[in-house]
N, C-alpha and C positions, 0 to 999 in steps of 0.2 A: 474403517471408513473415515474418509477427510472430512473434517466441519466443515460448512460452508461459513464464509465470513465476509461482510459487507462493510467497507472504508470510506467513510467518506471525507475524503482532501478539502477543506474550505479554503484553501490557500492564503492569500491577502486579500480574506472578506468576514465582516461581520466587526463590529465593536464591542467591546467587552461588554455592554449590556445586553445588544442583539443576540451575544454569545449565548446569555446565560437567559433570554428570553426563549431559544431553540434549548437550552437544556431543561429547563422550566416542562417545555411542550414534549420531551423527548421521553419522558418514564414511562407512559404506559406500553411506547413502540417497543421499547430495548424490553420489556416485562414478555410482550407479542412473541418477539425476536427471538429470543431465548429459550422461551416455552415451544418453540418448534426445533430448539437446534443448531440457532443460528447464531455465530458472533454477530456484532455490530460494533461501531467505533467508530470514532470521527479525529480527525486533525485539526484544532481549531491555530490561530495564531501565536505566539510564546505571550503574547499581553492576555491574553483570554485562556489558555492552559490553567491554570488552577481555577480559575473562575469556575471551569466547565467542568473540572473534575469535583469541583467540589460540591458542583451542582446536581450534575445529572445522576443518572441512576445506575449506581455502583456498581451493576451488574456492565457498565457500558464501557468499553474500550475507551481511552482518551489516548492519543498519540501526537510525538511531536512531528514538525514537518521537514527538521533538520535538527543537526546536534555538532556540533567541533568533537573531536577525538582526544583533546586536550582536555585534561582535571581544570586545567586553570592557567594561567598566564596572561600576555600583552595580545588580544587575539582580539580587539574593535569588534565591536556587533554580534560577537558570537554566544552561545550558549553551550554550555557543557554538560555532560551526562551527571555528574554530583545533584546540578541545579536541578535539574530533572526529574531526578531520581526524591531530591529535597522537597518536591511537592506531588510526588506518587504517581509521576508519569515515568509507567514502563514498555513503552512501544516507542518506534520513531521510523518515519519514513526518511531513505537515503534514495540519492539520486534521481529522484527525478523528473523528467526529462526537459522541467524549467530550469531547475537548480543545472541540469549540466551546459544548458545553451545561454543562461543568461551570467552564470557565476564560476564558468568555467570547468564547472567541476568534472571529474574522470572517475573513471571505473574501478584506479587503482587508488584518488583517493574515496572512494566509497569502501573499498577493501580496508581501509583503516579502522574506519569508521563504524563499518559492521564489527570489524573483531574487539572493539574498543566496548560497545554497546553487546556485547555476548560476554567478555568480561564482567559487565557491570549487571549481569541475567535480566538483560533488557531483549525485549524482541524489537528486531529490525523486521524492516519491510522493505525489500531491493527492488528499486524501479529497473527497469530495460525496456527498449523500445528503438522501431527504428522510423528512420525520417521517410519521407514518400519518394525519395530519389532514390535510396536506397530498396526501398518497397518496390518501385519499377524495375530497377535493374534485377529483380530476385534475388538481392545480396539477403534478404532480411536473418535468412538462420546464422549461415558465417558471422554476421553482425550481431546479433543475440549470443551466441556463443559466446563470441569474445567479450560480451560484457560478463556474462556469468562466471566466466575461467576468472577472470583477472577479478572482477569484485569479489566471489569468493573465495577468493586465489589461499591456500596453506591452512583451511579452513579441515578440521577432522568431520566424520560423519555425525558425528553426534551435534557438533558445532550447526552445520549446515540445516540439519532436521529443524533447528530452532529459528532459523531465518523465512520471511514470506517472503515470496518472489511475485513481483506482479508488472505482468507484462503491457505495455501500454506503448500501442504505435504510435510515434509523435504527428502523423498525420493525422489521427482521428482523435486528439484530444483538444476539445474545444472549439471544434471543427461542424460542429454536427454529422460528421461523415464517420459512421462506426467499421470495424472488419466485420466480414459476416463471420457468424457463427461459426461456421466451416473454416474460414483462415484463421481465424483465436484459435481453437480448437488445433488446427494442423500444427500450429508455430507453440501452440503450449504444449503439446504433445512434446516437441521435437528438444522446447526445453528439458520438459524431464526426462527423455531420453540422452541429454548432456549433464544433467546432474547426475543420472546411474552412472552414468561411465565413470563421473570424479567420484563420486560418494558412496555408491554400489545400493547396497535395498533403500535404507531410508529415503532414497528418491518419490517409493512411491507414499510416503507418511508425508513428503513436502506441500506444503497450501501453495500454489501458484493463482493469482486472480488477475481477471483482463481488468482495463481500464480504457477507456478511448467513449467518448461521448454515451455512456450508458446514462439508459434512463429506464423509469417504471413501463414501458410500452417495450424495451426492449429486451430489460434483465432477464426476463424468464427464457428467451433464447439460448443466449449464452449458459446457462444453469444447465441446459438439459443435457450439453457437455458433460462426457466422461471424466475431462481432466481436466474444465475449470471449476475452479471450489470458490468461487467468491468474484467480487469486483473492489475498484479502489475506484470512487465518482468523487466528479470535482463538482459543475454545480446543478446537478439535479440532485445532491445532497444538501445544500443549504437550508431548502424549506422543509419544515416540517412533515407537509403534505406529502410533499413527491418523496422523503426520506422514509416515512411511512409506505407509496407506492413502491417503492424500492423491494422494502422487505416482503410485502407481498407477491411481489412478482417474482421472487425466490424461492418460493413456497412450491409456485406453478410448476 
């Protein structure tokens, strides 16, 4: 049976004090979390990454919210899996779906970047998602697909078992406007019916989790899903409170 596991993206929020004030308040949820089953983890900023790892409670996922594929080199503003790794962050979100509309980024280089980061026995976590224009025309699986062929593109089965996949329509992230349960549900389905086809059984060992304006009043919907195992939330993770409502609502 899949863990369920709960991400939460802080993006470009919080200051490295605020950081480590929410990891301060986060030990007895992650202790809660845990004791039922559940991962938890948070993405804070790379200024706040050790802060938070150093803070919260060990038991707690910290992850980066990007990573260069490069050891090192002439590469301005980036970050490398060494650095990373040099202060005990082993997760990192790729792709998404700000990282590809505001910095360009593609699917084939996220394919780098995954195999760069399973190299280095880091877990990735693969954004996909599609836009509302594409959501209206019912392109949304063709579109999903091809993020998943090409991001995971020459990946072995073993390789791929070790990647999260989380699905997050760019319409409903930060939007207030969620999918219903029933279309997460259809479109996560129809992912891991594209990952058997690359990877064959371990498809069904794969964590896939929605993402798109989830909040404590709605998580437990989405949970009752067969084939979603978790969420990736941007800011109904911040606070304490609702980070707390979160995991409770996953219980439900």
């Amino acid at each position: 049976m899949r863990k369920k596991l709960l991400l939460g993206n802080w993006k470009m929020n919080k200051t490295p004090a605020e950081a480590k004030d929410f990891a301060l308040a986060a030990s007895e949820m992650v202790d809660f979390a845990t004791s039922h089953d559940i991962d938890v983890g948070v993405a804070p900023t790379f200024l706040s990454l050790e802060i938070v790892k150093n803070t919260i409670n060990p038991k707690c996922i910290v992850a980066a919210q990007n990573c260069n594929e490069n050891d090192h080199g002439a590469f301005t503003g980036e970050i490398s899996i060494p650095m990373l790794k040099s202060i005990g962050v082993s997760w990192c979100i790729i792709g998404h779906s700000e990282r590809r509309a505001y910095n360009g980024e593609t699917s084939s280089a996220c394919n780098l970047k995954i195999k760069a980061l399973l190299a280095a026995n880091m877990t990735p976590v693969y954004c996909c998602g599609e836009s509302l224009e594409t959501f209206e025309k019912g392109e949304t699986k063709s579109f999903v697909a091809e993020q998943i062929r090409t991001g995971l593109k020459d990946l072995t089965p073993e390789e791929a078992k070790k990647v999260i996949i989380a699905y997050e329509p760019i319409w409903a992230i930060g939007t207030g406007k969620s999918a219903s349960k029933e279309t997460a549900e259809d479109t996560i389905g129809f992912i891991r019916r594209t990952l058997r086809e690359i990877f064959g059984a371990v498809a069904v060992d794969m964590r896939i989790l929605y993402g798109g304006s989830v909040k404590p009043v709605n998580v437990s919907e989405y949970m009752s899903m067969s084939d979603i195992d978790g969420a990736l939330v941007g800011g109904a993770s911040l606070d304490p409170a609702s980070f707390h409502g979160l995991i409770e609502g996953m219980l439900k």
